[in-house]
N, C-alpha and C positions, 0 to 999 in steps of 0.2 A: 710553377708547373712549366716552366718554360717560354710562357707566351711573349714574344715578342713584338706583335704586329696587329693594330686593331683589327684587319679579319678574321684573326685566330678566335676570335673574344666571342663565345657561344651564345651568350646571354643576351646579346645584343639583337633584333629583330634583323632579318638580313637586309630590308630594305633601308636600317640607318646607315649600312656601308655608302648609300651613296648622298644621303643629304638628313641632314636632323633639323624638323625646325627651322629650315632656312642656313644650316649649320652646317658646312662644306665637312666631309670625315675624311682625316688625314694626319700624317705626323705633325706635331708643332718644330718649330725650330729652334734648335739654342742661339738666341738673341745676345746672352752673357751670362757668364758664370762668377759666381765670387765664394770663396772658398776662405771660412776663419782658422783661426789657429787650430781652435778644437777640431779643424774638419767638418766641421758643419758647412754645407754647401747650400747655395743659395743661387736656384739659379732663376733666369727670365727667359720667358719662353713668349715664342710670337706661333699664334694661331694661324689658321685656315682664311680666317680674315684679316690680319691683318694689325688684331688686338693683341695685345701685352699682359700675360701674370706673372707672378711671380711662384715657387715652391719650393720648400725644401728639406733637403736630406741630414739628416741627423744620428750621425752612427757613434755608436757604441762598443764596446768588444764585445758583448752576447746579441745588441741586433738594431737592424734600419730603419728610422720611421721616418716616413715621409708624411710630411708636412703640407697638406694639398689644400686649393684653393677650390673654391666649388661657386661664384660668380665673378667676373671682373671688376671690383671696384666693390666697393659695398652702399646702401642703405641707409645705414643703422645711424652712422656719425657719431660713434663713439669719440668722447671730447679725447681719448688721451690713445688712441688707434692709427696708426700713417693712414690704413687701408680708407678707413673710413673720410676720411679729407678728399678722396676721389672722389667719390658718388657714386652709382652703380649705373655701369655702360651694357652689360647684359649678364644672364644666365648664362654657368657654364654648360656643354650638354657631358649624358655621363662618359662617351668617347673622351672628353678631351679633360676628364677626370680622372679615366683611368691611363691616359697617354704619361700625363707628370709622373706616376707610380714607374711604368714601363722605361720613362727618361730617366729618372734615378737612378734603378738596377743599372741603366745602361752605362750613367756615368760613373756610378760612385763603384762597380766592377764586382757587384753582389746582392745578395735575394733580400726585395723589403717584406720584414716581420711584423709592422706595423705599420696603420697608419692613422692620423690624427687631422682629421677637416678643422684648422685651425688656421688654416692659410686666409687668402682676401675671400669676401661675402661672408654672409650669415644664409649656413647650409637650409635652415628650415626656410626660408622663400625660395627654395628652387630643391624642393623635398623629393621629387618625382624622379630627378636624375641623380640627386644622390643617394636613395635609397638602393638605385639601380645598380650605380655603380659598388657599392659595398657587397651586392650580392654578385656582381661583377668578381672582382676583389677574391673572392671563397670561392668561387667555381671556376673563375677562370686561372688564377693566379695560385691560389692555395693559400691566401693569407685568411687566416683563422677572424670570424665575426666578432670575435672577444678578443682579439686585438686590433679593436680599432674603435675610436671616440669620435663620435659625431658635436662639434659643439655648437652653443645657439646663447643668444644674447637671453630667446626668448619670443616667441614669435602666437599671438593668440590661437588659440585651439592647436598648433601644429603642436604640440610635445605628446599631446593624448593622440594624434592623428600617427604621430612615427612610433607610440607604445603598440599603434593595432596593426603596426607591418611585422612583426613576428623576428624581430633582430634581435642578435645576442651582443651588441655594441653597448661599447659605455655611452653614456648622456651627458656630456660635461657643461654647465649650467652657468655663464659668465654674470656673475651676481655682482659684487663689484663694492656694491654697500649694502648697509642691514637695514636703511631706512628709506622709505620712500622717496622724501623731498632729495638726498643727497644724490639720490640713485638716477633720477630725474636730469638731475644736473651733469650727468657722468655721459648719461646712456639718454638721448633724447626720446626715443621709442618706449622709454618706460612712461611716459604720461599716457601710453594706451593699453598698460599693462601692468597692474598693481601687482608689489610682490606680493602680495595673499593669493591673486588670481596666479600669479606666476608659480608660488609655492606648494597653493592646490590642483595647480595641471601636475607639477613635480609629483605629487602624494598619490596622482590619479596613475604616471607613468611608472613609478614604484608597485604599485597592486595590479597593476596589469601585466608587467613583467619579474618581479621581484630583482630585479636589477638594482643596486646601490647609484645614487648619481652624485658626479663628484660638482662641488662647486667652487668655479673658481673666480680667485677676487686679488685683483691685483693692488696691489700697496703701493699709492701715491702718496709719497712724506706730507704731512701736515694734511691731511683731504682727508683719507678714511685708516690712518694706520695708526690712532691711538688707540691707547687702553680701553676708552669707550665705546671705540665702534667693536673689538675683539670682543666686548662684554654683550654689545649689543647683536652683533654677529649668534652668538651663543644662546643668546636669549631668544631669540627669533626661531634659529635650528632646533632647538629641545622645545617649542612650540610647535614644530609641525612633525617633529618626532612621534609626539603622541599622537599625531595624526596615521603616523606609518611611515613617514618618510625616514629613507635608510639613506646617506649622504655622510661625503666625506670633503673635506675641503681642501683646498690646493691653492696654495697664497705663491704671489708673482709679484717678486719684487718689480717696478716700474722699469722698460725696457725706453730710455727715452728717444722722442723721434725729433727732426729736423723743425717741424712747425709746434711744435707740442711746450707749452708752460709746465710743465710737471715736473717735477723730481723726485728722483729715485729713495727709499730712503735706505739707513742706511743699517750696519748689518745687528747692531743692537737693538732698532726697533723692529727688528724685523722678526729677532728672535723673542723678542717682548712679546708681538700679539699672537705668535704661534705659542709662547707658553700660555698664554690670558687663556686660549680656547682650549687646550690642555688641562688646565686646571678648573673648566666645567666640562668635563669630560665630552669635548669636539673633538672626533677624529680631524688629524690635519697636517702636512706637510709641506714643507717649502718646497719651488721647482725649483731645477737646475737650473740656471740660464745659459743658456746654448747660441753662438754665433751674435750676441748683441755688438762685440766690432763692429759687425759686417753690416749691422741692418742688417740681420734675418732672424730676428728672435721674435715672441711674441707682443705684437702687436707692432713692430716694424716693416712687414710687406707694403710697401707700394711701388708700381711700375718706374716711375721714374727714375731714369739713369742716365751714365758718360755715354753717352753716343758716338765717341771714337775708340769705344773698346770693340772690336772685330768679332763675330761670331765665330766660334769654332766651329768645325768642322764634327760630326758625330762619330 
């Protein structure tokens, strides 16, 4: 719709123009830009205080998604995540949620059509500004509620809590393994949150929305990308199928980071366990991988960077 300038943004109460939360409202700054071959752009942005995220843009010939970040740093400690090797320094507010959107257009020199909270944080512990901003998003911006994914590790009672805010967003479900104990071992926060509890909140935000949730699981070679976990994967999904869950899967080959043990596997098993779940009729399809040069693919955002690269100018 045009909007270039956080006052424009209606949805916003007028009194966040001058402070959110302790949260100065203002442009961020482009800190650095790094831009891959594909054009995926990856840029770092410094806030009102002070603080560093990262976001980014990912275009396509039919359209923009940006890639947004909704707390600085995350929580969760996802063992194979850059993001999470930070820890979480604060809450983004949804100003400076929808600011990264606004920075895109501005750089990459055209309108985002989507966008995907897959950036740094786990959106569901800071629910209240990202709900906001998605309805930001649609009325201010004009990007369409059904294109755009909210994703979460998983966060107790918040997924039946974001079924009763009335959005047409995908739900995308970072599940990662089929089985408890492994899931444990990936995702530290799973010891307070069994996938049965995790899969029955899932079953709950399906009947409340009738929304399909996609789930996605990234393939660490040798860790969760054999035959067995695909079979076990399968066997768990057609178990809460007959519950009502409507779910489709989205496999991520491993995107590796700088402090991270893991590897990637490689492109025959990769096409192995997307047939395994194919052949017990799982919906399911590989992602693209976008920008992993650059550090900027999934599960690559973290602040740290060369400190003699020069901010540009906007």
């Amino acid at each position: 719709k045009g909007i270039h300038s956080l006052e424009e943004i209606t949805v916003l109460p007028k009194g966040w123009r001058q402070q959110i939360a302790g949260i100065p409202v203002g442009r961020s700054e482009i800190a650095h830009t790094t831009v891959a071959p594909d054009k995926t752009t990856k840029l770092l942005l410094r806030l009102q205080d002070g603080q560093t995220i990262e976001t980014v843009g990912i275009p396509t010939s039919e359209r923009l998604t940006a890639c947004v970040s909704s707390q600085i740093g995350c929580p969760m400690a996802c063992d194979f995540c850059a993001t999470g090797k930070m820890g979480l320094r604060r809450n983004l507010a949804a100003h400076e949620i929808l600011d990264q959107v606004l920075t895109i257009q501005e750089v990459m020199g055209r309108r985002v059509s989507h966008v995907v909270y897959m950036g740094m944080g786990e959106p569901l512990l800071n629910r209240d500004p990202v709900v906001q901003s998605v309805r930001s998003f649609n009325t201010d911006i004009g990007i369409s509620q059904r294109h755009v994914t909210v994703s979460t590790v998983g966060v107790p009672k918040q997924i039946p809590a974001l079924a009763q805010e009335n959005l047409q967003v995908t739900l995308a479900v970072s599940l990662h393994a089929p089985e408890q104990s492994l899931r444990e071992q990936l995702i530290p926060s799973a010891h307070h949150y069994t996938l049965d509890q995790l899969l029955t909140d899932c079953c709950e935000y399906v009947q409340i929305t009738g929304r399909r949730i996609s789930f996605e699981y990234t393939l660490l070679a040798g860790v969760n990308d054999q035959p067995r976990h695909a079979q076990l994967l399968a066997d768990l999904l057609r178990h809460y199928r007959r519950q009502g869950l409507l779910s489709h899967v989205n496999l991520i080959p491993y995107n590796p980071i700088s402090l991270g043990t893991y590897q990637r596997p490689n492109s025959v098993m990769v096409q192995r366990f997307l047939q395994e779940l194919e052949d017990h009729h799982i919906a399911a399809t590989v992602r693209q991988t976008r920008g992993m040069d650059k550090d900027a693919a999934c599960g690559q955002l973290n602040t740290q960077f060369n400190t003699e690269f020069k901010a540009p100018s906007r």
